[in-house]
C-alpha positions, 0 to 999 in steps of 0.5 A: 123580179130579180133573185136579189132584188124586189122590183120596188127595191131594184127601182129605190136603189139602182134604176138610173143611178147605179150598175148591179150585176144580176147573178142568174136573173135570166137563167133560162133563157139560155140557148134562146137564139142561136148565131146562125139565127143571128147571122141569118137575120143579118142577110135580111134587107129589112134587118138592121144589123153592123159588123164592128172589128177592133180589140185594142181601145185606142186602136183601129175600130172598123163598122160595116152594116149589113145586110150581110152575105154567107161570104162575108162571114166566111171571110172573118177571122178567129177573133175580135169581132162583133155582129149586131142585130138589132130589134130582134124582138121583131123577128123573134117570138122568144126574145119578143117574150122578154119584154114581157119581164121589165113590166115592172117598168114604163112600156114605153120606156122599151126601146128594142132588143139588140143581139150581139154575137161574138168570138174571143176578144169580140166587143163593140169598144169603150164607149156610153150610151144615153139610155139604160140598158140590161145586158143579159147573157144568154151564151158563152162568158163575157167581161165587162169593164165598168168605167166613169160617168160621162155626158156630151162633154165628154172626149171621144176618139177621131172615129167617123163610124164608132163614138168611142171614148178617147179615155177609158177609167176602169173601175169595176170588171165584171165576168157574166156567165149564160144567165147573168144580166148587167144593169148599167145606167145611162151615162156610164162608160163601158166596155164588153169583151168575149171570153168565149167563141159562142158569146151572145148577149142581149141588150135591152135598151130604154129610150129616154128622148132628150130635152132638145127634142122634147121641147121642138115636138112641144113647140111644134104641136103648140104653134100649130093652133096659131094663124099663119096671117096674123103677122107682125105690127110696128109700134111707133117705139119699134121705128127706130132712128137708124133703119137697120136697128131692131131695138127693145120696143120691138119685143113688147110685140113678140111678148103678145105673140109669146103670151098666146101660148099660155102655161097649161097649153106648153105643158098639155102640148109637152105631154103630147109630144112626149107620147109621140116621141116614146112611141114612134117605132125604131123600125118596122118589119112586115107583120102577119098580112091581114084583110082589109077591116071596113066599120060595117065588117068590125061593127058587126063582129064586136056586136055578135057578143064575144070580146075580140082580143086583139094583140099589137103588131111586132114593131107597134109602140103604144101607150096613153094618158087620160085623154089620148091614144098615142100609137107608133107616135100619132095621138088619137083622142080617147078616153082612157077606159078603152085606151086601156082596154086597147093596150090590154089587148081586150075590146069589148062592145058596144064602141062608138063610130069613133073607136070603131073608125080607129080600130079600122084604121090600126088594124089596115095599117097594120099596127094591131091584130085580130088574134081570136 
């Protein structure tokens, strides 16, 4: 994958545990997208996109989002600023493309490609993140300060718009050229600075959902299983002297309702829950208008005896286990023969009611395409 590095070995000696700079990884994505693309993809409604001012790390940082307008640019100064544009591998083929090099990771990991285009002294400020990141330098020159680990004890500074760190420990700096690329893991602090007037960098994110939210879908999708009428009894011991006391004796009938969910359907419920949360999109864009599918109009195509290939829209999130389908972070039943064969992009008849009802509906609303 890397010139250093085998992928195996990437993922042994650096994946979520320590930075390494990627000297010439992406060389030829130099010039892949430009800053007037970048500023003209800002102006966009649909295009989430931040301007962000500041140089100093414990000074005054601004954030303002977009959409933007061609005078908000013209009024910008020489230096120190930032635009970002996030998910441009939506909007773009060519930086859609860069995905397609971190197969040697989890798909689902992906979160999306965000651009950031800067002059001198440009960054974002010293901050972490909770989600690995490349950081590839696709124009111009960049610094990088690498600093401590952090989690959420950490301090950050009184800014309602940035989470900046209050203290920033510089440990390592770096300097990126176009073609370079710098892995950092979740965790740990950073801060990026423009050496150059045309610096652009490309941060591929992965997203990692956190306990918290794993375990609220876990319960939610668990409990849904459960009567809303089945209501709770007294037991003799659980009347107590005092009205107002709720005592021990009332926790041997919450033990019967606890004991309903049993261990293997928490951890069937947990790996659905964990499919629809790496799979729920970050954000949607319009993608190529298709017309309407009927069962009868796919059925008839599949069965003709040419395969259909068909490719997931920009914005469609897919992945799956043995039994389900997960799509844009709803679950479909399936076996994992055609969940496969549908990630593959490569369907091929005879397919039942089901899977044909299913393709239907992915293909109105507008999660897949017909390609050929």
């Amino acid at each position: 994958m890397f010139k250093q590095f085998s992928s195996d070995e990437f993922i042994a000696r650096f994946w979520q545990q320590h930075p390494v700079l990627l000297h010439q990884a992406f060389a030829d994505l130099a010039g892949c997208i430009s800053g007037d693309e970048l500023a003209g993809l800002a102006c966009e409604e649909d295009v989430e996109s931040r301007l962000i001012s500041g140089f100093d790390p414990t000074g005054t940082w601004q954030c303002r989002h977009g959409p933007f307008t061609a005078n908000d640019f013209a009024r910008l100064p020489e230096d120190n600023w930032t635009l970002l544009v996030q998910s441009v591998d939506q909007w773009h083929d060519s930086i859609r493309a860069i995905l397609d090099r971190f197969g040697f990771l989890p798909r689902w990991r992906l979160e999306d490609i965000m651009a950031s285009f800067a002059p001198v002294g440009g960054g974002v400020g010293p901050h972490f993140d909770y989600y690995d990141v490349f950081l590839i330098q696709v124009q111009g020159r960049r610094e990088w300060q690498l600093g401590q680990r952090c989690d959420d004890t950490t301090g950050l500074q009184d800014n309602d718009q940035l989470k900046l760190l209050a203290d920033f420990d510089t440990q390592v700096t770096h300097t990126v050229n176009s073609g370079d690329a710098l892995y950092i893991p979740a965790g740990l602090a950073h801060w990026g600075r423009a050496l150059s007037a045309d610096c652009i960098t490309l941060s591929v994110g992965f997203r990692a959902p956190s306990e918290q939210e794993i375990m609220a879908e876990t319960l939610e999708i668990a409990i849904a299983g459960l009567s809303a009428n089945v209501r709770y009894k007294d037991s003799p011991g659980s009347i107590d002297r005092h009205p107002n006391k709720i005592n021990t004796h009332v926790l041997t009938t919450l033990d019967a309702m606890l004991d309903k969910l049993t261990p293997a359907q928490l951890r069937q419920s947990a790996l659905q829950a964990f499919g629809q949360l790496v799979t729920e999109p970050r954000s949607f864009c319009d993608g190529e208008v298709q017309p309407d599918w009927t069962v009868t109009k796919l059925g008839e195509r599949m069965n003709s005896g040419a395969s259909v290939e068909l490719a997931p829209a920009p914005q469609c999130r897919l992945a799956f286990t043995d039994t389900l389908l997960f799509v844009n972070g709803r679950a479909y039943p399936c076996d994992e023969a055609f969940s496969r064969a549908l990630c593959d992009g490569r369907i091929n008849a005879p397919l039942s009611k089901m899977q044909l009802n299913l393709l239907v509906e992915l293909l109105n609303d507008g999660s897949l395409l017909i390609v050929t």
